[in-house]
LUMGUDREN-656288 format. One record per residue (C-alpha): residue in three letters; x negated, y negated, z; residue number from 1. Coordinates in steps of 0.001 Angstrom, whole numbers, always signed. Last residue first. Layout:
BEGIN
['ALA'; [X; Y; Z]; NUM],
...
END
This chain:
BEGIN
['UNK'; [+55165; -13328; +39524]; 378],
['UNK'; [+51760; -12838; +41324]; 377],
['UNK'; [+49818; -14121; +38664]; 376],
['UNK'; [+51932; -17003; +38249]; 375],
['UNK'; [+51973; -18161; +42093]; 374],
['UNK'; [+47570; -17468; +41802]; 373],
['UNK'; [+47850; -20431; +38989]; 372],
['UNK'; [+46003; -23198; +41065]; 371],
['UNK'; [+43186; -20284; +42769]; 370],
['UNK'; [+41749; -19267; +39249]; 369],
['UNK'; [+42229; -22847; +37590]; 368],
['UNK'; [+40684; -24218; +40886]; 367],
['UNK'; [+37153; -21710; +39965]; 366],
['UNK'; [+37803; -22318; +36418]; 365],
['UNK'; [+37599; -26605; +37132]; 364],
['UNK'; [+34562; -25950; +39179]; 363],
['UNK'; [+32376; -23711; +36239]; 362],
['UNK'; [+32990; -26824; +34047]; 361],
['UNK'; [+31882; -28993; +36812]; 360],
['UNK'; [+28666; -27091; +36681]; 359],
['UNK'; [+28201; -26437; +33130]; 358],
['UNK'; [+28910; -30403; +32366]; 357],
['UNK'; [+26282; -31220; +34759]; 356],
['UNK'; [+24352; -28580; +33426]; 355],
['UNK'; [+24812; -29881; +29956]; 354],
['UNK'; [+23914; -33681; +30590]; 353],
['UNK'; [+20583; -34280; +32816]; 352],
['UNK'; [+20096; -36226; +35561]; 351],
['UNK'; [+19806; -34057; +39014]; 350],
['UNK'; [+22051; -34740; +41685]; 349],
['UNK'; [+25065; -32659; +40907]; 348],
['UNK'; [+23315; -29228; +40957]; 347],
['UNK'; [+19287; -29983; +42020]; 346],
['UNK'; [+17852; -28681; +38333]; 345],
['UNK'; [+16153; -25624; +38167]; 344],
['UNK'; [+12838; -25480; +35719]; 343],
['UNK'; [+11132; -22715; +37220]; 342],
['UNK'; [+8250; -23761; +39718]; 341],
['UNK'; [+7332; -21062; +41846]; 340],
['UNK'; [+9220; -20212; +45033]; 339],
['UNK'; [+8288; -21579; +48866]; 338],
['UNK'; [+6368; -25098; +47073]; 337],
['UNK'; [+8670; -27702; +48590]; 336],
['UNK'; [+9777; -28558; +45159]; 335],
['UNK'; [+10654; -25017; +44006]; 334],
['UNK'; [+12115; -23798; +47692]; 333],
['UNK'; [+14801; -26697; +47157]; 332],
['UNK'; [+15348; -26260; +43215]; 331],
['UNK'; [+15713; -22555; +43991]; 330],
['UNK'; [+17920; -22462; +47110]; 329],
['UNK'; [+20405; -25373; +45672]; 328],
['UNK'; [+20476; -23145; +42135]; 327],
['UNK'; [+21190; -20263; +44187]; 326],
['UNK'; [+23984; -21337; +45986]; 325],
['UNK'; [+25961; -22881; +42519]; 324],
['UNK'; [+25362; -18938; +42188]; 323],
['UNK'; [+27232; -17630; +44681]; 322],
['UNK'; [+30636; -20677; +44016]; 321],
['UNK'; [+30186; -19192; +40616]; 320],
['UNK'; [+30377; -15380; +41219]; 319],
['UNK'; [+32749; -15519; +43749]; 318],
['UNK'; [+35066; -17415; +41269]; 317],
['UNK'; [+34546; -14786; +38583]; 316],
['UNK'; [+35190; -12029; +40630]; 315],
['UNK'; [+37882; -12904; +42679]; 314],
['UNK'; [+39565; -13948; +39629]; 313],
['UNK'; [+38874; -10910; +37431]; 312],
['UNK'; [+40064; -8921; +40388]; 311],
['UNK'; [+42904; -10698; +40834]; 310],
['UNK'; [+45036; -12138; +43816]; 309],
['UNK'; [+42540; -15084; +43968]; 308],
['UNK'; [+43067; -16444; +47854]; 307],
['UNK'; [+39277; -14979; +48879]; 306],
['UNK'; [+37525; -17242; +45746]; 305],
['UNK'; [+39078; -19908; +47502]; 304],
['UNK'; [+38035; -19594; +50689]; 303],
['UNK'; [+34422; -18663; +48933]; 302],
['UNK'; [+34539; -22328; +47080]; 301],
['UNK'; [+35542; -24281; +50477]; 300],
['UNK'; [+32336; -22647; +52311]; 299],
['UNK'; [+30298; -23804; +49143]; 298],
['UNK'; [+31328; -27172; +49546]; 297],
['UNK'; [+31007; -27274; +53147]; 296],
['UNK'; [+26787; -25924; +52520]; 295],
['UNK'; [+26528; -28174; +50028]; 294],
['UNK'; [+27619; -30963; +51930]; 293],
['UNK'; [+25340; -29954; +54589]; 292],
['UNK'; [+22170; -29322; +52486]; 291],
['UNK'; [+22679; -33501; +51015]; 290],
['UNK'; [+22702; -34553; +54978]; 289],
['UNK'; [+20022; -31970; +55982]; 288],
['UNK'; [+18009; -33907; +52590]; 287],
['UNK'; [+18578; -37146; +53952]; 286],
['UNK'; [+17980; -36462; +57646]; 285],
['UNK'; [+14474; -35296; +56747]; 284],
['UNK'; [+13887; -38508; +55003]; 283],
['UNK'; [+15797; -40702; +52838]; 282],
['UNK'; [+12903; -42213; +50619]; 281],
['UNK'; [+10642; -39392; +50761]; 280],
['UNK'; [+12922; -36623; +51241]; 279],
['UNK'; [+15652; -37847; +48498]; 278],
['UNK'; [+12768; -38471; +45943]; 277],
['UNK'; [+11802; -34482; +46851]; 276],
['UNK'; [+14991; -33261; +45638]; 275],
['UNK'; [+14626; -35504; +42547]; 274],
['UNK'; [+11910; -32785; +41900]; 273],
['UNK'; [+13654; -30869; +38798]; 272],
['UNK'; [+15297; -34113; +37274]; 271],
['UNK'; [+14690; -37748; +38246]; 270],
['UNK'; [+11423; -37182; +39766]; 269],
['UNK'; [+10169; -35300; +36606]; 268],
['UNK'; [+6626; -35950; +38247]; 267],
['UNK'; [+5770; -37118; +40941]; 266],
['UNK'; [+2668; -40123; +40872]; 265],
['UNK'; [+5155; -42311; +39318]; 264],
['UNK'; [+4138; -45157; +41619]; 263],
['UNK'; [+8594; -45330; +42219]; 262],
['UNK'; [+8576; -41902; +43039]; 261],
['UNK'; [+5385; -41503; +45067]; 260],
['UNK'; [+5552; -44596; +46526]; 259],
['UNK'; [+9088; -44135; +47778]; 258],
['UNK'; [+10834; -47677; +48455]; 257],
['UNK'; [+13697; -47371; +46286]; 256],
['UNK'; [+16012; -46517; +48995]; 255],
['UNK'; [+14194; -46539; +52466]; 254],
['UNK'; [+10639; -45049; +53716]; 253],
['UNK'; [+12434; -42030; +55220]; 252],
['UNK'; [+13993; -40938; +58486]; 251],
['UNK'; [+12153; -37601; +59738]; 250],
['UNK'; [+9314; -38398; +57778]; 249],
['UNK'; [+9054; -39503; +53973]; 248],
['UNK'; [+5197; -38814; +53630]; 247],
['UNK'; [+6221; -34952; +54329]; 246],
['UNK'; [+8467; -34817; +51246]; 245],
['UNK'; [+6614; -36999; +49199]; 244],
['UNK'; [+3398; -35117; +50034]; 243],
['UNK'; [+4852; -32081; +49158]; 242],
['UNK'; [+6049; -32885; +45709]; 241],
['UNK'; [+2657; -33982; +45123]; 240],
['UNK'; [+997; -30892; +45731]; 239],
['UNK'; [+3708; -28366; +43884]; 238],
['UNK'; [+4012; -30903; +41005]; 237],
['UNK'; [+104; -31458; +40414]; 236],
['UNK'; [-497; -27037; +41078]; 235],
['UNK'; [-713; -26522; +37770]; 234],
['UNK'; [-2983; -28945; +36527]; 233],
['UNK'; [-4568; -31699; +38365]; 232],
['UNK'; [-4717; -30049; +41728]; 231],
['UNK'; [-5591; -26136; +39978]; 230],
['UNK'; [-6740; -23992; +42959]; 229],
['UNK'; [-5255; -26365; +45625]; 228],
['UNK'; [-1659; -24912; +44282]; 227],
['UNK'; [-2572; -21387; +45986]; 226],
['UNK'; [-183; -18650; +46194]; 225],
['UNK'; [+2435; -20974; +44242]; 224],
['UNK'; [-41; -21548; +41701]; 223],
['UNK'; [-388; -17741; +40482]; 222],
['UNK'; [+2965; -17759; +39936]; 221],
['UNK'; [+3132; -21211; +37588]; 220],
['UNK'; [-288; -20439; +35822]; 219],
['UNK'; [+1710; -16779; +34726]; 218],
['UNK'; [+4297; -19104; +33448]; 217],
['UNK'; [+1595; -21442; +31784]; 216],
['UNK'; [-262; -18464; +30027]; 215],
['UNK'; [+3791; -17384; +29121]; 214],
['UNK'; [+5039; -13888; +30404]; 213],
['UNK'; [+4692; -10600; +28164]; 212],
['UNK'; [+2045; -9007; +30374]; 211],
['UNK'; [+3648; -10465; +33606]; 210],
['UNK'; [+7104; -8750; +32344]; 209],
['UNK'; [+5407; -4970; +32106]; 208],
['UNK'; [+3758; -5254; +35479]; 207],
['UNK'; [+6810; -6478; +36804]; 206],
['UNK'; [+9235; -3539; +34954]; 205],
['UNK'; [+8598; -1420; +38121]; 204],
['UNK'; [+9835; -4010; +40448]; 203],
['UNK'; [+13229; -4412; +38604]; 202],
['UNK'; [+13611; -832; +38144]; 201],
['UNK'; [+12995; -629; +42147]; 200],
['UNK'; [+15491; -3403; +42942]; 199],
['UNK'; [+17925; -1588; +40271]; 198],
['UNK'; [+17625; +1295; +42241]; 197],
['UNK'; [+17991; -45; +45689]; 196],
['UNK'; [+21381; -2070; +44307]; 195],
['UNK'; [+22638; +1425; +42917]; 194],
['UNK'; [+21959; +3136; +46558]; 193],
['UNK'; [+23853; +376; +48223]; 192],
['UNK'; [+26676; +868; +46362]; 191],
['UNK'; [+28173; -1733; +43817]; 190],
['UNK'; [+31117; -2937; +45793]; 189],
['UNK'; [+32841; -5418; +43063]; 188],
['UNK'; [+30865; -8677; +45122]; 187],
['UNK'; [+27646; -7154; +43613]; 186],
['UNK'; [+28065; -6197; +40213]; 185],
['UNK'; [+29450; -9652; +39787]; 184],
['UNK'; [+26223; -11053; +41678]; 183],
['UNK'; [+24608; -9597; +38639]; 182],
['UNK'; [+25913; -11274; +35979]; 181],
['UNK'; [+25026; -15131; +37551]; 180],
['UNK'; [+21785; -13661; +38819]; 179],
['UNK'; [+20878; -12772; +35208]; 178],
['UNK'; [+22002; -16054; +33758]; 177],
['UNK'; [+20491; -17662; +36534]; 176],
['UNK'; [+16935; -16163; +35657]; 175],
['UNK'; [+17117; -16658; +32135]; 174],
['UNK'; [+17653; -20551; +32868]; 173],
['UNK'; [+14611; -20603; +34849]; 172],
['UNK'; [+12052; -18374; +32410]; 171],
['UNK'; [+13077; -20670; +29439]; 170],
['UNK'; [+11077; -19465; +26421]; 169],
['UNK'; [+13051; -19300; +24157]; 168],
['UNK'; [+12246; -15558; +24665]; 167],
['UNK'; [+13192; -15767; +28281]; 166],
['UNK'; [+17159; -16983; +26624]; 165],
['UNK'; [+17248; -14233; +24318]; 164],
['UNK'; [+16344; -11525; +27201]; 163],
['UNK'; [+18867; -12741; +29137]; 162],
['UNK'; [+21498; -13100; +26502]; 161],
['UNK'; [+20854; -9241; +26096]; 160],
['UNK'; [+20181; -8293; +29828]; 159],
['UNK'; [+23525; -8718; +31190]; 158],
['UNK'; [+26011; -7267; +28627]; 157],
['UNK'; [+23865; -4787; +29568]; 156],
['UNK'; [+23729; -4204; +32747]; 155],
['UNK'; [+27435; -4836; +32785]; 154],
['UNK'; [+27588; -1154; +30254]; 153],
['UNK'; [+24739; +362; +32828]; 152],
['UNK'; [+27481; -571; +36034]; 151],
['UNK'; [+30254; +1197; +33703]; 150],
['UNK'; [+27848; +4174; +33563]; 149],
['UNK'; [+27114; +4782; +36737]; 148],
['UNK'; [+30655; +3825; +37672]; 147],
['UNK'; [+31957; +830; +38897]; 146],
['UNK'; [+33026; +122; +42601]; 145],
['UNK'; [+35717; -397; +41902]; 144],
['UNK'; [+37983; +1535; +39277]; 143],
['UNK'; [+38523; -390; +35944]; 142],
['UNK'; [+41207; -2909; +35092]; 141],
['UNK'; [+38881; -5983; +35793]; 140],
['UNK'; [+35507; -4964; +35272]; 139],
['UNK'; [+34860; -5388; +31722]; 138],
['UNK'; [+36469; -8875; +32139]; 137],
['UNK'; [+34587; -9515; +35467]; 136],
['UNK'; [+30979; -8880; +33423]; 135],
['UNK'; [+32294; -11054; +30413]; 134],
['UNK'; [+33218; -13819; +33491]; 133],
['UNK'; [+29640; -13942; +34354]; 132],
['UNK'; [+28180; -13683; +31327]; 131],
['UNK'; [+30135; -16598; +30190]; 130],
['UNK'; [+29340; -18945; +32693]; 129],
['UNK'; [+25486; -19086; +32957]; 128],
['UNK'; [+26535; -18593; +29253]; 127],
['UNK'; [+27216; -22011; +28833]; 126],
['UNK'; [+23498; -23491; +29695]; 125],
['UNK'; [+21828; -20907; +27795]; 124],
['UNK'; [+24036; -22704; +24465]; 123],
['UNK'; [+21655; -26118; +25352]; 122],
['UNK'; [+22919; -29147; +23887]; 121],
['UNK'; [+22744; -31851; +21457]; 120],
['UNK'; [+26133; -33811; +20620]; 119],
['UNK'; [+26646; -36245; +17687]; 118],
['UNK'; [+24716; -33957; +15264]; 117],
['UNK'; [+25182; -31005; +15781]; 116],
['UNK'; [+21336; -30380; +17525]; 115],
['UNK'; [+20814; -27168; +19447]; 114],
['UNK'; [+18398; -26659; +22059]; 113],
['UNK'; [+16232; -24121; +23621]; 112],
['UNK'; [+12851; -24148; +21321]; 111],
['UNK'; [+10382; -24507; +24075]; 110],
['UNK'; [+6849; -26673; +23438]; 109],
['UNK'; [+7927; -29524; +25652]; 108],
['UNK'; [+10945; -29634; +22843]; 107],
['UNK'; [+11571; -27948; +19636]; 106],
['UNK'; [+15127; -27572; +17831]; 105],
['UNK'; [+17017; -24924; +17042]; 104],
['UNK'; [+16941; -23195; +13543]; 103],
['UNK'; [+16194; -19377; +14251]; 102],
['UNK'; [+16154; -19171; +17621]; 101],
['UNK'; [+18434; -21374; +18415]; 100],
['UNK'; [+21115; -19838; +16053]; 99],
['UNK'; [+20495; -16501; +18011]; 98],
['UNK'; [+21532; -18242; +20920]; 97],
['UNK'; [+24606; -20118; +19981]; 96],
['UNK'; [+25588; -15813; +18448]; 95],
['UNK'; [+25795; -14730; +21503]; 94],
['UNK'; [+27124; -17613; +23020]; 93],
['UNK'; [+29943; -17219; +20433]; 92],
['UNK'; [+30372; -13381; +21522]; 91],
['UNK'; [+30979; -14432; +25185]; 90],
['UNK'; [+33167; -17376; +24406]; 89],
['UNK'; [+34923; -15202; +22200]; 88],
['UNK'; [+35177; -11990; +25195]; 87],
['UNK'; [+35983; -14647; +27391]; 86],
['UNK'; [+39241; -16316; +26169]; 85],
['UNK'; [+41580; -13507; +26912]; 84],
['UNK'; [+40408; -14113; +30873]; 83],
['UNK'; [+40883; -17593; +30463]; 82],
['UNK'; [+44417; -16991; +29199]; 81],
['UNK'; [+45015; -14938; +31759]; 80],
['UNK'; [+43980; -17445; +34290]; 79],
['UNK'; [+46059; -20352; +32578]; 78],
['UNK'; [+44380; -23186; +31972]; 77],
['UNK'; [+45002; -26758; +33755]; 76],
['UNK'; [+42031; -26342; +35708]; 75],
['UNK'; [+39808; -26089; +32719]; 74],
['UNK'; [+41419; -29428; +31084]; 73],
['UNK'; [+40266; -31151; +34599]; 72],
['UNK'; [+36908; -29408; +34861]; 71],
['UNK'; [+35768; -31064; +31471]; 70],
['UNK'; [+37140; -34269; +31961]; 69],
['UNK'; [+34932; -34239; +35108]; 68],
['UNK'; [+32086; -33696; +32844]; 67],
['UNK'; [+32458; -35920; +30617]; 66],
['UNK'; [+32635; -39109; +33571]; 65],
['UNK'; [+29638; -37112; +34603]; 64],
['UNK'; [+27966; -37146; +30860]; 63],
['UNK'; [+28731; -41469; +30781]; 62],
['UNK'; [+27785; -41745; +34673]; 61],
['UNK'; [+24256; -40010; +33894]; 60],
['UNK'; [+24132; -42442; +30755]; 59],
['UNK'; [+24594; -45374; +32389]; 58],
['UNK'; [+22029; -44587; +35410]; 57],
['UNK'; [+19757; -44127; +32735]; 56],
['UNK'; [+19460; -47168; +30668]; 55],
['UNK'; [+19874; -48758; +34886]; 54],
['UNK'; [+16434; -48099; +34707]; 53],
['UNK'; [+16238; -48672; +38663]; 52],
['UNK'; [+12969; -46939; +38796]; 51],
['UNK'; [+14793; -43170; +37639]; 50],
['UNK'; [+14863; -42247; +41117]; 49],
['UNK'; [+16080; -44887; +42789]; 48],
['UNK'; [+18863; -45116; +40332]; 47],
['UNK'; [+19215; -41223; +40689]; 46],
['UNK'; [+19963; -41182; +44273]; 45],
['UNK'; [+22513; -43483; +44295]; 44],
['UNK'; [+24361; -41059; +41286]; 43],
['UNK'; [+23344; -38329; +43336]; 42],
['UNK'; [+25275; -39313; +46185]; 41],
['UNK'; [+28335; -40528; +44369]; 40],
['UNK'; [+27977; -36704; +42971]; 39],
['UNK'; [+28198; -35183; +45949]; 38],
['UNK'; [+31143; -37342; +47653]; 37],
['UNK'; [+33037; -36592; +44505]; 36],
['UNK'; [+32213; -32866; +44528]; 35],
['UNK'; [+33054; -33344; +48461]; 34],
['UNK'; [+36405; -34669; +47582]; 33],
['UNK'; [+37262; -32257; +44638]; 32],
['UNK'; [+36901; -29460; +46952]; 31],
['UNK'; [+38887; -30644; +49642]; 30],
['UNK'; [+41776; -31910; +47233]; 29],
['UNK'; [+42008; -28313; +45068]; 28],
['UNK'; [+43432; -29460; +41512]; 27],
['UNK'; [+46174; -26936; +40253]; 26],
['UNK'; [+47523; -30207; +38448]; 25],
['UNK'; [+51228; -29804; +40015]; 24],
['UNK'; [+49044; -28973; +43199]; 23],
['UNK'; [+47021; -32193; +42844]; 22],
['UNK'; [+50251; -34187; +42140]; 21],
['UNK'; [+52491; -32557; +45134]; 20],
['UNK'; [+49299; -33414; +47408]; 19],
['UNK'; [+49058; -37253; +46112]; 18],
['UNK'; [+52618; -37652; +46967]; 17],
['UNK'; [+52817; -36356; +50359]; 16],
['UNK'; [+49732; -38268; +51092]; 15],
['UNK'; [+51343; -41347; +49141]; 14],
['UNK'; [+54565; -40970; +51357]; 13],
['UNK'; [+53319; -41269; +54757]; 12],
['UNK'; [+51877; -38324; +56891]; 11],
['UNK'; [+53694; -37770; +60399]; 10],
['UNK'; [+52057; -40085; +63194]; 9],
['UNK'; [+50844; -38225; +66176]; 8],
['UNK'; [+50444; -41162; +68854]; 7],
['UNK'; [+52042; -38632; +71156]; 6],
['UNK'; [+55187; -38542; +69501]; 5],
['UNK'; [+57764; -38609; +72276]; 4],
['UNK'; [+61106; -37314; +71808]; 3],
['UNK'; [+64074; -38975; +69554]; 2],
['UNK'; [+66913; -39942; +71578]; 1],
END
């Protein structure tokens, strides 16, 4: 006679099914759950957003429906074939920004994209992948922490796409690039005295970046000490981001009821300051709802950044799942007027076709990195 059970049922067939097809697929189940869950979100969020234009709604499920092809094929590749593939990529993004310099096209007075024809895109957007896995490449078989001069050589391969991206100009995306490289530095042990010296390099060179920064750039600083200074120039996104946010309460004015999104009085309320669409018409609890899900899906990324058994993987997959961090910091201190404005989209939320692609893309390496960890250690 069988014992008792407890009311514990053992998992049927289709769990047991569904788990041998992710793994056969190197596919993580939590993870792709709560980017599903994220993205469903977003997608509501974005309809309300964008008026109901339903235009729009089409083509943010056309790029995500991309997208997620995107992270599939990237989870299916071999980690050291991804690590042979990112000195190319690195070299080709490289050589995606010099082309945009010299023949890409114009838009809101930057010059960031590149037209092909049937696709249009933004090469900064790739290499907020590709200088991070260059910098774990150059890493990998060397002795951690780096040396002096190994930590100049990722320095390096930092600064030139970051440079060439601020010269666009597009401050934001230069940023990230920079953080992206940089937080590989940091998770291989970079001492503490190295970090301190780079902080002080970074504050020296201030005086000497303000001088070369954009009038409106300069405007966008200056406005985050004071965005009353300027109320119908500068400081217009700051001031009505902020009353969205606080006009939305602790429970919000409902879905598609916003006055300040659906009046139009904020502005790119379906891209940079959807954030602020979410605290008007979803409230307080709306955006600790949104910060939560982040928060879990970032918890699941650093688990399985900690299971890669290589450097490179470790690396790399720290690196993302620290950075997808940043961009929720930055778009959320940017619209409720803590950090100036920049240009950061809300990841998975915003509308907008390469970073969406970007982001899942960076998703499917991360699973890609964990999935194969059996053949690296064989």
């Amino acid at each position: 006679m069988s014992g008792p059970t407890f009311g514990i049922s053992s998992p049927g067939p289709g769990t047991g099914h569904r788990g041998r097809l992710l793994k056969t697929l190197h596919l993580d189940g939590p993870l792709l759950a709560l980017i599903a869950v994220i993205a469903v979100f977003g997608v509501f969020v974005l309809y309300s957003a964008a008026g109901g234009s339903t235009a729009m709604w089409t083509r943010q499920l056309l790029r995500l429906a991309v997208a997620v092809v995107v992270m599939l094929v990237l989870a299916q590749v071999p980690a050291r074939f991804l690590r042979m593939l990112t000195p190319p990529a690195y070299l080709a993004g490289i050589l995606m920004l010099v082309a945009v310099t010299l023949i890409g096209d114009v838009g809101k007075g930057a010059q960031r994209w590149l037209d092909l024809g049937l696709i249009r895109f933004q090469p900064s957007e790739i290499m907020k992948l590709a200088v991070p896995m260059m910098c774990a490449w150059y890493l990998h078989d060397r002795a951690l922490p780096a040396s002096p001069r190994h930590t100049l050589v990722v320095v390096l391969i930092v600064l030139v796409p970051t440079l060439t991206i601020a010269a666009q100009p597009d401050l934001g995306t230069a940023l990230l690039v920079a953080v992206a490289g940089l937080l590989v530095l940091f998770l291989s042990g970079l001492r503490w005295r190295f970090i301190f010296s780079l902080l002080g390099l970074a504050a020296a060179a201030a005086p000497i970046a303000w001088y070369f920064m954009h009038d409106y750039q300069r405007r966008r600083v200056l406005t985050l000490l004071n965005p009353q200074s300027d109320p119908l120039g500068a400081g217009y996104h700051i001031i009505q981001s902020q009353i969205a946010i606080g006009s939305g309460g602790v429970f919000g004015k409902g879905w598609m009821e916003g006055s300040q999104a659906q009046l139009e009085f904020l502005p790119e309320r379906s891209t940079d300051f959807i954030f602020s669409v979410i605290g008007e018409e979803l409230g307080l609890l709306g955006q600790l709802l949104l910060l939560a899900l982040y928060l879990a899906l970032i918890g699941r990324c650093l688990f399985l950044a900690s299971r890669c058994p290589s450097t490179f993987g470790r690396l790399v997959a720290g690196s993302i799942t620290l950075t997808f961090f940043v961009y929720v910091f930055v778009n959320a201190g940017m619209v409720t007027g803590l950090l100036p404005v920049v240009g950061v989209p809300l990841p998975l939320i915003s509308y907008g076709g390469t970073s969406m692609v970007t982001l899942l893309a960076g998703f499917g390496i991360l699973m890609s990195l964990h999935g194969h960890r059996q053949l690296v250690r064989s």
